[in-house]
N, C-alpha and C positions, 0 to 999 in steps of 0.2 A: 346757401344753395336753395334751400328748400321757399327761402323768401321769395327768389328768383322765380321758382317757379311758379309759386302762388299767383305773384303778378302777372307772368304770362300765359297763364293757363287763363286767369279773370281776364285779361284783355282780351284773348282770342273770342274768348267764348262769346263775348256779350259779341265781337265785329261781327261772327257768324250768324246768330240768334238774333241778333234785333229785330227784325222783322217779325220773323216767328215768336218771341218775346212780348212785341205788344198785340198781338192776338191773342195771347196766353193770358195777358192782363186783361184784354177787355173782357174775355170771359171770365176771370175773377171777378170783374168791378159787376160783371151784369148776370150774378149766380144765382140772384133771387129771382133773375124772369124763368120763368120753366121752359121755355123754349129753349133759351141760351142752354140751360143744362141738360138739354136733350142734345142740344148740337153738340156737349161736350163729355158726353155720357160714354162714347166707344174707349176706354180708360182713359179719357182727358188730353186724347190727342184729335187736332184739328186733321180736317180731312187739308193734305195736301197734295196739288197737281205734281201728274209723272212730269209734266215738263220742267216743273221747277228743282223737282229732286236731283233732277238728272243735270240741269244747270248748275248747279250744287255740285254735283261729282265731277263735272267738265272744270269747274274752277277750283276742286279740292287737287284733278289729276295736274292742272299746270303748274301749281303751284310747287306741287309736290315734285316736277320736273325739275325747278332749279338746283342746280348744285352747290349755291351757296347757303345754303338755310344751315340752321346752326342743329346741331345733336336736341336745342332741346324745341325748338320749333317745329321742327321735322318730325319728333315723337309727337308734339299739340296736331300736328296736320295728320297724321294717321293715325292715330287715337279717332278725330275728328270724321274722316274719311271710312275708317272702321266701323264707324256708327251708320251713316250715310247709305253705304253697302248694306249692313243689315236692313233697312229701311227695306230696300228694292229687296232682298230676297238673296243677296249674292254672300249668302256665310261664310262659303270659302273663301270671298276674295277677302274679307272681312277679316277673317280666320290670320290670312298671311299678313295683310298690317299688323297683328297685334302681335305675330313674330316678329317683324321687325322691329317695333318699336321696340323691344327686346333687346333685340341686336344693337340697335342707334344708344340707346339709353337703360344700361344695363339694370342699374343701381336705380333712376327713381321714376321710369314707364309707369308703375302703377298709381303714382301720387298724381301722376297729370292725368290721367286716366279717371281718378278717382273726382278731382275737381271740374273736370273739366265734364263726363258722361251727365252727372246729375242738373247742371245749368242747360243742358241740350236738352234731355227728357223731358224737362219743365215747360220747353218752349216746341217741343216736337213729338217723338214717338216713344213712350215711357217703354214698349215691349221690346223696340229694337236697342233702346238703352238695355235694358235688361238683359239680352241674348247677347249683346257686345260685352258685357261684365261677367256674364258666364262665363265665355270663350277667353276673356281675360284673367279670372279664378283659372281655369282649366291650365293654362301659360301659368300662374304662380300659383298653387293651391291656400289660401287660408290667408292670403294677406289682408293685412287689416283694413288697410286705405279702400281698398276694394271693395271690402266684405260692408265698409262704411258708403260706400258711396250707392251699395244696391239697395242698402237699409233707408237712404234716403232717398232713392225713388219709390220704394212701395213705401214712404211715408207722403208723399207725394198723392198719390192714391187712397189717402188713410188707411193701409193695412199695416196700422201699428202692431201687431201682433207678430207678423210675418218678420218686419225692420227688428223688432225687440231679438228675435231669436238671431239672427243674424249682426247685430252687435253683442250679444251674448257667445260669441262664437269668435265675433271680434277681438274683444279683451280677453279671451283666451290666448289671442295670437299675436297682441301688441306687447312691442319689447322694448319701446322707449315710454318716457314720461308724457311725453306729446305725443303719440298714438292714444294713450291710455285716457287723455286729459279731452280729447277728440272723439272716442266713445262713451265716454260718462258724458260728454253733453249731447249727442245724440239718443243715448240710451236714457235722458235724461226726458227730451222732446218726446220720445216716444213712450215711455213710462208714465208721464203726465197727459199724453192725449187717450191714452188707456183708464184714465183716472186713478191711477198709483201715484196719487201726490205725496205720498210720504218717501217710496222709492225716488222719485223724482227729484222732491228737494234734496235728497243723501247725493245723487247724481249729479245735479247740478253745484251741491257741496265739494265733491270730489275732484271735479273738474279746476275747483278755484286752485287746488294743489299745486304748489309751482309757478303760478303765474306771477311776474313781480310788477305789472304795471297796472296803474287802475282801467288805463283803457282796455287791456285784457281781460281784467274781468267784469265789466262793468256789464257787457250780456249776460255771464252766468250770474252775478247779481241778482238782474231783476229778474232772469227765469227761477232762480231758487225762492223770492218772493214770492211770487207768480203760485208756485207748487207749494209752500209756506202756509200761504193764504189758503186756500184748497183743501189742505191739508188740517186746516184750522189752528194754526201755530201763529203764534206773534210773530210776523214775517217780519213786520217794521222795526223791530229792536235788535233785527240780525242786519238788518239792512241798515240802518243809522251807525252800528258799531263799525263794517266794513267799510260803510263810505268815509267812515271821518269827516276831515275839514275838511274834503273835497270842494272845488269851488262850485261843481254841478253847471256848468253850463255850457259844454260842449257835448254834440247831439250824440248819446241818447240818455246823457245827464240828465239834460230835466225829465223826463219821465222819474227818473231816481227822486228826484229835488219832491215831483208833484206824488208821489208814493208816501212819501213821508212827510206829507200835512204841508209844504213850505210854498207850494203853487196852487192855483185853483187848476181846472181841469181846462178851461178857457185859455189860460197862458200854456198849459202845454201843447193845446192842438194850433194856436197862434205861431210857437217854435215848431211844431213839427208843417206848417205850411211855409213858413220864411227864412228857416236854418237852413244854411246852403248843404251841410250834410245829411240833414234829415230828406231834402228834397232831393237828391241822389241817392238815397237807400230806402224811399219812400216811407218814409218817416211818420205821415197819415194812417197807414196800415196799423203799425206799433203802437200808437197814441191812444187807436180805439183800443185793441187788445187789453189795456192798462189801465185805461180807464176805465176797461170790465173789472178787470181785476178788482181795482177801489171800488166798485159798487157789491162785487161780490162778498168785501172783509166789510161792507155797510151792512149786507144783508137785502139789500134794492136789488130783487133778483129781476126784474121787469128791466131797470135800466142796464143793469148785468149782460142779460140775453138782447138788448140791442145794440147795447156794443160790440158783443161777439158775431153779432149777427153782420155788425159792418165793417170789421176787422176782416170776418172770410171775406166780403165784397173788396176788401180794397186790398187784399194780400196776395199777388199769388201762389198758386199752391206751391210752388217751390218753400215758398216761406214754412218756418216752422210757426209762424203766428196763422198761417192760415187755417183754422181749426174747426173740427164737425163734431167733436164734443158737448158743447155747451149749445148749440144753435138748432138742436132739433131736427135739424137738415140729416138724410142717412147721405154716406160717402157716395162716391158717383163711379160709378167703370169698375169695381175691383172682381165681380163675377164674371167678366168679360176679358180679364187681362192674360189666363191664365193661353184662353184659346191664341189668343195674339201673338203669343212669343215662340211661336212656331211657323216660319216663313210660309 
């Protein structure tokens, strides 16, 4: 079930966001013009027209007229709609979607909620994400899914600090292995962009628990690297022992393969521009990130910080690679977000 929804919840979100999605990119790609980051300084939401919003709610309310839409559709479109409404200012009506999705989808409202609020904040309004996740806490107090999906929009914003105490509050309230395995790697992101690489990699260790495919853990892999390295630990001989005889070359394999001496850094950014998956999950962004990393266990702290500095250009901030850590750069919008979240 929970497969089910994953998928549906990722398809909706990107059909709704696209648009909004590559504005959100172009002002990643274009973060080092000061201009650009003025334009996306009000906490990293693009100014959007009443008329479009409202276009927006005219085709969330049709849709949501059918009566054939299925229990878990119906909860993706008013989840979706609930956001929408915050946006304009209408909390109440806001309010009653997220009863309902209650009512439609008893058991798992909060997990399409949780996937689905953070891909929209990314591409639209981080405060009315926020005040939709409120009002969604307030409907289940302490869920985790929830408590994870607000921690990654104010990471979104880089107030790691704020996301940290909030997954700390998370894994107090996760009661499966895969809630727990889903906060140790955000509390993982978030702990390493605070520079706790030693929390970080135990987190990112934590996470690997349970997981029995390589494709699953092959992200927390090279994030525990990542905080390894940082951290000043032999990342590479935790990383060669877990890969094995992996063949390393389904994407985001070779970043693994080029971590551990077996590619130059040239053959990785060649895969991460030609590999049909890399070029779907923007696989450019990841490449630079890592090949910071490798200059950072070199000690080339110049090559280091331009990597990182084009990693945040070609990430965006929805990424957890998109980083203000190591780039000098201070976070953009987070003294301004607090005013926002109040209609």
């Amino acid at each position: 079930m929970r497969l089910t929804l994953v998928r549906a919840a990722g398809a909706l979100a990107v059909l709704l966001t696209v648009q909004a999605a590559a504005l959100a990119q172009r002002n990643a790609v274009d973060s080092w013009d000061p201009s650009v980051r003025e334009f996306n300084s009000s906490a990293g939401t693009p100014a959007i027209p009443a008329e479009t919003r409202n276009a927006t709610l005219d085709g969330l309310n049709k849709i949501l007229s059918a009566s054939q839409l299925s229990p878990v559709d119906r909860t993706l479109y008013l989840g979706i709609r609930a956001y929408q409404l915050s946006r304009v200012g209408r909390e109440a009506d806001s309010q009653k979607d997220i009863a309902e999705m209650a009512k439609v989808l008893p058991a798992d409202w909060p997990i399409l909620t949780a996937l689905t609020l953070p891909a929209l904040a990314g591409s639209g309004d981080r405060a009315a994400a926020l005040r939709t996740l409120d009002n969604a806490l307030l409907r289940k107090p302490g869920d985790p899914s929830l408590l994870v999906a607000q921690a990654q929009v104010y990471m979104q914003i880089a107030d790691f600090q704020r996301a940290l105490g909030l997954l700390d509050t998370a894994y107090g309230t996760a009661s499966t292995p895969r809630d727990r395995q889903t906060v140790s790697f955000q509390h993982g992101i978030a702990s390493f962009n605070l520079g706790n690489y030693s929390q970080a990699a135990d987190d990112f260790d934590a996470t690997l628990a349970g997981r029995t495919t390589f494709r699953s853990k092959i992200w927390p892999l090279l994030w525990r690297y990542a905080a390894q390295i940082r951290a000043k630990r032999d990342g590479r001989a935790a990383l060669a022992r877990d890969v094995g005889a992996e063949s390393l070359n389904e994407w985001p394999s070779p970043i693994a393969r080029f971590l551990l001496g077996k590619s130059p850094a040239g053959e990785l950014e060649v895969a991460a521009e030609s590999d049909e998956a890399a070029k779907r999950s923007n696989g450019k962004c990841a490449a630079a990130f890592f090949i910071g990393i490798d200059a950072v266990r070199r000690g080339d702290k110049q090559r280091a910080r331009e990597q990182f500095q084009l990693a945040q250009a070609r990430c965006p901030t929805v990424s957890g690679l998109h980083r203000y850590h190591d780039t000098g750069q201070p976070p953009v919008g987070i003294h301004r977000l607090e005013a926002r979240r109040q209609p």
